[in-house]
N, C-alpha and C positions, 0 to 999 in steps of 0.2 A: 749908414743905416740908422732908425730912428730906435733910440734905447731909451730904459729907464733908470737913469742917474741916481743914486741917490747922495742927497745934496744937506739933509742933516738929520741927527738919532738924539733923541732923549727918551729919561726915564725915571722912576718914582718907583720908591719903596716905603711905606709907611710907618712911622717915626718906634709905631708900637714894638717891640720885638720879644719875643719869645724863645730861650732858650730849652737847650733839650733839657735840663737841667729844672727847669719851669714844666715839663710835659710830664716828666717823673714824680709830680709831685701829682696830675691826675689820673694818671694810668701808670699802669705798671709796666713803668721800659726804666733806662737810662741815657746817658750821654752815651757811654761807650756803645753800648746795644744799639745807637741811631749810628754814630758815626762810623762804626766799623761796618755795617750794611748797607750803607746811603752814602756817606759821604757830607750828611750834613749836621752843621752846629746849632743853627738857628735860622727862624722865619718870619717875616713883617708879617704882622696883621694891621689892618685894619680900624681906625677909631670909629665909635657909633657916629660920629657927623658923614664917615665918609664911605663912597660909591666907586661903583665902575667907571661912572663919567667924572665923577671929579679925580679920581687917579691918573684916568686917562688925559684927562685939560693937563694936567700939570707935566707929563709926558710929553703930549704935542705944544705947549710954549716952551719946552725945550727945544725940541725937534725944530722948530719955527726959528728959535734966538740961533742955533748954529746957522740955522739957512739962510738969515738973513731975509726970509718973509714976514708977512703977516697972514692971518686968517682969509682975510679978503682976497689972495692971492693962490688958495684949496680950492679947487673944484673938483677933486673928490674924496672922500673921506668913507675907509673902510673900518669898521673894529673886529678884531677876532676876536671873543671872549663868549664863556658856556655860563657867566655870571652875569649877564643885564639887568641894568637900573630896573627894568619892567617887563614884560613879557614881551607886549608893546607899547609903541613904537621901538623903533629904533635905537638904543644908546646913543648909535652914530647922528641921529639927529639930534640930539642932544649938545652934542660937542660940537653941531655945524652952526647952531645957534650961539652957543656961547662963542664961538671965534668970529663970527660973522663972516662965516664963508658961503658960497656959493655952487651952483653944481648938484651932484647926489651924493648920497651919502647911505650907509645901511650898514647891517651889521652882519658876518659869517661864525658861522659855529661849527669846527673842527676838531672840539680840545683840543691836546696839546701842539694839532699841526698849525691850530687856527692861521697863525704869524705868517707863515710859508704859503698856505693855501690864500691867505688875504693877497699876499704879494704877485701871485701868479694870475690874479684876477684885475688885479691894479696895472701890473706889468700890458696884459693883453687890451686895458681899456687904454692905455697911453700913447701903446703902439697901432691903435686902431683911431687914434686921437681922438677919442670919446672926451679924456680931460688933458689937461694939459701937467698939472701938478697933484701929486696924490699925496695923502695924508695914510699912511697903514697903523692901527695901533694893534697892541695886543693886550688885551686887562683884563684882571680875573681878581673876583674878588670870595675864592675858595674859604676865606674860615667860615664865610654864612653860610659852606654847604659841605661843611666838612664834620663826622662825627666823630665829637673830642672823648666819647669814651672808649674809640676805636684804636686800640694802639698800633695795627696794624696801618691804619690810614691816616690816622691826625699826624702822626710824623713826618711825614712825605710833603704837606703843603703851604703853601704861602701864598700871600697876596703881593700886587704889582702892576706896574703897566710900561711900555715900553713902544716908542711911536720913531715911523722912518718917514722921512719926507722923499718922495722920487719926482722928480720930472724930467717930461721927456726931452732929449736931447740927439742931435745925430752924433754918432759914433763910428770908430771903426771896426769894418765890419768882421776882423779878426778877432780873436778870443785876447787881444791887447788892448780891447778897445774898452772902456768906462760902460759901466751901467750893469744890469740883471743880464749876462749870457743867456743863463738857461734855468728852466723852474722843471721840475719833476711831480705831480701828486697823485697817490694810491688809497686805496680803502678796500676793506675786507669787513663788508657787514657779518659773516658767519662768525668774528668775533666779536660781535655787539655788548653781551654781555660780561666778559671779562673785567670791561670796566669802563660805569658808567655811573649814572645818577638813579636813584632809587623811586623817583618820583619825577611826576611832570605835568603842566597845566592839562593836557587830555586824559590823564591816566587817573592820577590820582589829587589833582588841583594843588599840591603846592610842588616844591622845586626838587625835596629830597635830600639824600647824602650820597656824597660818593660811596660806592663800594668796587673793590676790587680784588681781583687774584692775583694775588702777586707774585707767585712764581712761575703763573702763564703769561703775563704780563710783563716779565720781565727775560722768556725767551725767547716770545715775540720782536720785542722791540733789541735785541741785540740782534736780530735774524736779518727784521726789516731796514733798521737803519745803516748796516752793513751793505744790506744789497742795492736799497735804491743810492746809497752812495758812491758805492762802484759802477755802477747804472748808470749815472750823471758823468762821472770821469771817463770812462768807458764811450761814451756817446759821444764826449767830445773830444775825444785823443785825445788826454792828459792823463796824469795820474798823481799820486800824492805828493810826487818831490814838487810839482807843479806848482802845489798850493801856501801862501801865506800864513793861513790862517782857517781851522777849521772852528765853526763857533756851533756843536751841538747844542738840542733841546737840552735843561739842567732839571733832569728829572732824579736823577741817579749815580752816583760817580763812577760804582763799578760799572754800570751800564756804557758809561762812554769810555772808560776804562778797557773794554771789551770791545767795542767798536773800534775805538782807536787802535786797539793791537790789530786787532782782523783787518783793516784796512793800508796798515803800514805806517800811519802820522804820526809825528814824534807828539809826545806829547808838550813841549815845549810850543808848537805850534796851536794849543787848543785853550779857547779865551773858555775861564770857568768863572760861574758864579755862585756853583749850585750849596757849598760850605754856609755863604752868609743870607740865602734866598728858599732854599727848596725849590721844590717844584712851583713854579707861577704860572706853569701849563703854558696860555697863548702867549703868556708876558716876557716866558723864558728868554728866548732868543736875540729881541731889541734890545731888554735889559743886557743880556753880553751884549751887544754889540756895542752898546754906548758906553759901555766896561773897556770897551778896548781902544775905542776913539779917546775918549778921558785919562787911560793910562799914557797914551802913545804908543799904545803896538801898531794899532792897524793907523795905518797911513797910505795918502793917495797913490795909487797903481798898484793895493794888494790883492789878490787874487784868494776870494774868501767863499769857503765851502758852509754851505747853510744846511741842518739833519735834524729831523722831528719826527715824533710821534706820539700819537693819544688816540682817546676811547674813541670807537669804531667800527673796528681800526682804523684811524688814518696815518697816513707817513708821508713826508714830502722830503723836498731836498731842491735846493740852489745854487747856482754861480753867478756868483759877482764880485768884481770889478771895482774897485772904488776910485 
């Protein structure tokens, strides 16, 4: 059967960094007060020269140099990211220009599921051979919308980008077989407001700050990311001894901390990045991913459990194959 391979992952975190250590000096937290509730040390920000689209390029010529592509060989190229160069167009046009690719191109807004949600969209156009080779990225470029006197939320984020390259391939059609098995995606608009952005071009004409609830937001996403991931294993007779390698969203630690107990995964199995990243929302995911290609965990015929979730609510979850 005709699958979506995927055939190479890069990513970028911006050279800037900021410690908790550095946050303590504009708002009133610390290091221990971040790391014992988050799990993280520190966050990439951002230089004034640089964007969603340029984060995202340096992403996808990684993505590209593992595959042994070029640009010209993308026909289609998706971004997940709640931070675009412009309202409009597209980012993703943007990046289709500078590679010199071919095809369509556009951009999806999911926060933090964007990566997952972009993938199942990519997956269905490959399998329906709309493209033949797809370009997914995820980039966020959160400090320009992140309120730094907030210490409940400036702690929490970072910027990043993180690109997979899929094309399609016949496969076998057993769960042995290479490529994306299976994609999962949900939303629950009645949580809209939990957290979101403060502003937006119809509302109020600029972009806003994040705000959020964090203690609804955070037994949300231990409820949901638990259930749609028994949901995906469940669906496909397997279960956790099954799997290689589980690479949640890196929003939280005790969050996946929580997840991973409720579901059974040892944690030796779970590629983390969220200590030297924070939250990168859509970037989260690729970024591990290319975390574990680079280390040498994950290696050809692993069987890798994909779990996210953001403002919305959305949550998704995937199997793949590598």
């Amino acid at each position: 059967m005709l699958r979506s391979r995927l055939i190479g992952v890069g990513s970028y975190l911006p050279e800037k960094v900021v410690s908790n250590d550095d946050l303590s000096k504009i708002v009133d937290t610390s290091d221990e007060w971040i790391y014992e509730r988050t799990g993280i040390k520190r966050r990439h920000i951002l230089s004034e020269e640089e964007s969603t689209s340029t984060i995202s390029l340096k992403a996808a010529k990684q993505a590209l140099s593992m595959s042994g592509l070029t640009g010209r060989d993308i026909d289609l190229i998706i971004l997940a990211t709640a931070t675009p160069d412009k309202t409009f167009p597209a980012t993703a046009a943007i990046i289709q220009r500078e590679l010199g690719s071919q095809g369509s191109a556009f951009d999806i807004q999911a926060a933090c599921s964007g990566f997952l949600y972009a993938m199942t969209i990519a997956d269905s156009m490959l399998k329906n051979r709309q493209a033949k080779t797809a370009l997914v990225i995820g980039a966020e470029s959160l400090s320009r919308i992140t309120n730094w006197q907030d210490r409940n939320t400036c702690v929490l984020f970072g910027d990043g980008s993180g690109a997979a390259i899929f094309r399609a391939e016949e496969s076998k059609e057993s769960i042995e077989g290479f490529g994306i098995y299976d994609m999962i995606i949900r939303s629950d608009g009645n949580q809209f407001d939990l957290l979101c952005s403060s502003g937006g071009a119809a509302t109020s004409e600029d972009c806003g700050k994040i705000t959020m609830n964090g203690r609804e937001v955070y037994r949300h996403a231990v409820t949901n990311l638990t259930a749609i991931a028994e949901e995906i294993l469940t669906r496909n007779n397997l279960s956790h001894k099954d799997l290689d390698w589980f690479v949640p969203h890196q929003a939280n630690m005790r969050i996946i901390e929580s997840v991973v107990q409720k579901i059974g995964i040892s944690m030796d199995k779970v590629i983390l990045t969220i200590e030297d990243t924070a939250n990168t929302s859509a970037a989260s995911i690729p970024i591990a991913l290319t975390k574990g290609f680079q280390e040498g965990k994950i290696k050809e015929g692993d069987l890798i459990l994909l779990d996210a979730m953001g403002g919305g609510f959305t949550w998704a979850a995937g199997l793949l194959r590598v």
